[in-house]
C-alpha positions as CSV (number, residue, x, y, z in Angstrom):
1,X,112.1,100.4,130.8
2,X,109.2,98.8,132.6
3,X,108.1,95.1,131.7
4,X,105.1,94.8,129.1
5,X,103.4,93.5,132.0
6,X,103.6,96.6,134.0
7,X,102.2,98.5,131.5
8,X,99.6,97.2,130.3
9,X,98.2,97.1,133.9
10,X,98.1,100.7,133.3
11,X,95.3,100.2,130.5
12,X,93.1,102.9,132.4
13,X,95.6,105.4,132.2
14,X,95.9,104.2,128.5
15,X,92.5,104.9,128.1
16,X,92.2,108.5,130.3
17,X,95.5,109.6,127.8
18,X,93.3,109.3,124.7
19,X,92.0,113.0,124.6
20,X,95.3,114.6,124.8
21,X,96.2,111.7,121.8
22,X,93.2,113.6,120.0
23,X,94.4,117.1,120.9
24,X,97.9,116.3,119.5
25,X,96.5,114.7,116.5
26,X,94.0,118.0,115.9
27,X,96.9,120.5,116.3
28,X,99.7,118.6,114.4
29,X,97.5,117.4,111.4
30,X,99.0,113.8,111.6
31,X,97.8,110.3,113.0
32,X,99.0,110.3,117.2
33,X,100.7,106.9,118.4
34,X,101.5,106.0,121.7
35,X,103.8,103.4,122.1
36,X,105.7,101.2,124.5
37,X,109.1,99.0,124.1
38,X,109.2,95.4,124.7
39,X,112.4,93.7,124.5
40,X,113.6,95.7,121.8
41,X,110.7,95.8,119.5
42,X,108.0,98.9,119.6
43,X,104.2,98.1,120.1
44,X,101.6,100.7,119.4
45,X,98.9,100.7,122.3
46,X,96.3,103.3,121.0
47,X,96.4,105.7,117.9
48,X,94.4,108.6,116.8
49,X,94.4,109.2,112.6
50,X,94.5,112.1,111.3
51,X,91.4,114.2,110.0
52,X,93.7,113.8,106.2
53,X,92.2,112.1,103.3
54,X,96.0,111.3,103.4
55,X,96.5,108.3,106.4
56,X,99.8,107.1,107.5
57,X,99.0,103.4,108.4
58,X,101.6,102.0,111.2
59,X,99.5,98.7,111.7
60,X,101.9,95.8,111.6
61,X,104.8,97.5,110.1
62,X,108.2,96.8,111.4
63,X,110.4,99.4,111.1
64,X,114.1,99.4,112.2
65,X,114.5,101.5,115.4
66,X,117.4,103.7,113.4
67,X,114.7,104.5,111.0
68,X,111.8,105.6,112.8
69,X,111.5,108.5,115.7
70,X,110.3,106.5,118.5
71,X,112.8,103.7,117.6
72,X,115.4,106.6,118.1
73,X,114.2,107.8,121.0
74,X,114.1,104.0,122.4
75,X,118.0,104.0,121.0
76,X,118.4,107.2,123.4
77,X,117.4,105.0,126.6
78,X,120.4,102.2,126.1
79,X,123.8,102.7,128.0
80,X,126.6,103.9,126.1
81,X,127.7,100.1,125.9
82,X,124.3,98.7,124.8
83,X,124.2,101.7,122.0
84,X,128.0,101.2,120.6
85,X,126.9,97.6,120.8
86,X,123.8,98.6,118.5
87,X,125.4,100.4,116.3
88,X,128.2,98.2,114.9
89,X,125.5,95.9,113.5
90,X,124.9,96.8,109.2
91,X,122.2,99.5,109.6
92,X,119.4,98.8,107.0
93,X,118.7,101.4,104.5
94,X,115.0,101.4,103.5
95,X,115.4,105.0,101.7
96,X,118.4,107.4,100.8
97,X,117.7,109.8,103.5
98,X,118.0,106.7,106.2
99,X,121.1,107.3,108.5
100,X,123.3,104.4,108.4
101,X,126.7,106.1,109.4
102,X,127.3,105.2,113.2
103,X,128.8,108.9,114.1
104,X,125.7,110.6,112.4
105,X,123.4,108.2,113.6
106,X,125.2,108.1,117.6
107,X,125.0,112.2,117.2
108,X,121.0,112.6,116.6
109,X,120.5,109.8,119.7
110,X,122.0,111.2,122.1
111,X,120.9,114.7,121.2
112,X,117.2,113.0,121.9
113,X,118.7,111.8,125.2
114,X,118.9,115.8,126.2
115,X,116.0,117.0,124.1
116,X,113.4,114.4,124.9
117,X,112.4,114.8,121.3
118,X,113.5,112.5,118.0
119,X,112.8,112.9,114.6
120,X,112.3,110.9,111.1
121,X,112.1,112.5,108.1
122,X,112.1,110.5,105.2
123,X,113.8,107.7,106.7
124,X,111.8,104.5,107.2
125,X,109.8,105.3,103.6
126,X,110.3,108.4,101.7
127,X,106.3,109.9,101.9
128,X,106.4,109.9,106.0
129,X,108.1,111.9,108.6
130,X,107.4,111.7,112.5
131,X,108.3,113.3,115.6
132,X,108.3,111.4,119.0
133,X,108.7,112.6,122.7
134,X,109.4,110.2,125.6
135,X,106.7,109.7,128.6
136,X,108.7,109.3,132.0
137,X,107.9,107.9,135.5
138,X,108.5,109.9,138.3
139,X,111.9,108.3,138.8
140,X,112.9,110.2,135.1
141,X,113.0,106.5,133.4
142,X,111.1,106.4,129.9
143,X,108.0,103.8,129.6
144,X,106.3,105.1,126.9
145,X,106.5,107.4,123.7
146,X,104.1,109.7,122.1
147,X,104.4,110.0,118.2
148,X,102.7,112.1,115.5
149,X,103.1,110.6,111.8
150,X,102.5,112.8,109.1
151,X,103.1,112.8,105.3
152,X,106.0,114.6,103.9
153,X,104.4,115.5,100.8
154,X,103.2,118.9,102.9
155,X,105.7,119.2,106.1
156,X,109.1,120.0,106.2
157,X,111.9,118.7,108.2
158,X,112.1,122.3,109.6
159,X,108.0,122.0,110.4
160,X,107.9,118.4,111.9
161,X,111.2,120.2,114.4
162,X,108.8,123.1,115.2
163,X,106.1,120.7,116.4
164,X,108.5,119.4,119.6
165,X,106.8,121.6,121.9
166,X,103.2,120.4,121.2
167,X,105.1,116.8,121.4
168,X,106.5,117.7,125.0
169,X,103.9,119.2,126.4
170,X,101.4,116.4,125.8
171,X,104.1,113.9,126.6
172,X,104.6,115.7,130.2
173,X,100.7,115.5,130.2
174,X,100.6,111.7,129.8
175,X,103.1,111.1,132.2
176,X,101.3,112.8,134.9
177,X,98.5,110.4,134.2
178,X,101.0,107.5,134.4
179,X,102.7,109.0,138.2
180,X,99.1,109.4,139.8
């Protein structure tokens, strides 16, 4: 994971990713985040909501990386150490769909690790869902995430999964803007 620092110095590229942040947003029909890690908490840099009367609002909220997509995905980056480390600690449950059991918990990270792609439904608060994929460097390391939030009220657990590709494609979009 590059330092905050490193990042941030890539606030053009931030900026240049914005209209593929609108074109995920328009063909999802949720809000488009993307994100960075910073010692182990998740920082939104820009956003794009949703054309919905119905907003998902992530300003200021903390949510526990178990809980949440990206925070999964973030999870997926850790050694095997740092992750069995993680994942001995009480995991909060904010809703009854939240994963809290280590083995079903361990089993969805590292299936991001191979996918690239991690999903929330229900998990951080009942009326949300979200799908995330990781933006690499050219060395294959993530340093960013792209995330669409939408409400569960219309979208399915099988719908948000059928969205990964739009995710991934965007996300290998972005990180060519990063490698330039």
């Amino acid at each position: 994971m590059q330092p905050l620092t490193t990042i941030c110095q890539n606030g053009e590229t931030f900026r240049r990713s914005r209209p593929l942040l609108e074109k995920v947003a328009q063909k999802t029909g949720g809000s488009a985040f993307l994100e960075i890690a910073t010692r182990g908490e998740l920082v939104v840099m820009d956003q794009v909501r949703s054309t919905s009367p119905i907003q998902v609002d992530l300003a200021g909220m903390v949510v526990p990386l178990h809980c949440g997509s990206v925070g999964k995905l973030y999870l997926a980056t850790l050694s095997d150490e740092e992750l069995n480390e993680y994942l001995k600690q009480k995991l909060a449950a904010p809703t009854r769909f939240t994963i809290t059991k280590p083995q079903l918990l361990r089993k969805e990270i590292l299936e991001a690790r191979v996918t690239g792609v991690a999903i929330n439904y229900k998990e951080h608060r009942e009326e949300w869902c979200g799908i995330s994929a990781a933006i690499k460097d050219r060395a294959g390391r993530t340093i960013a995430y792209l995330n669409v939030t939408l409400p569960t009220f219309n979208n399915t657990k099988e719908r948000v999964k059928f969205l990964a590709p739009i995710l991934l494609n965007a996300a290998d979009e972005i990180s060519s803007l990063f490698n330039k």
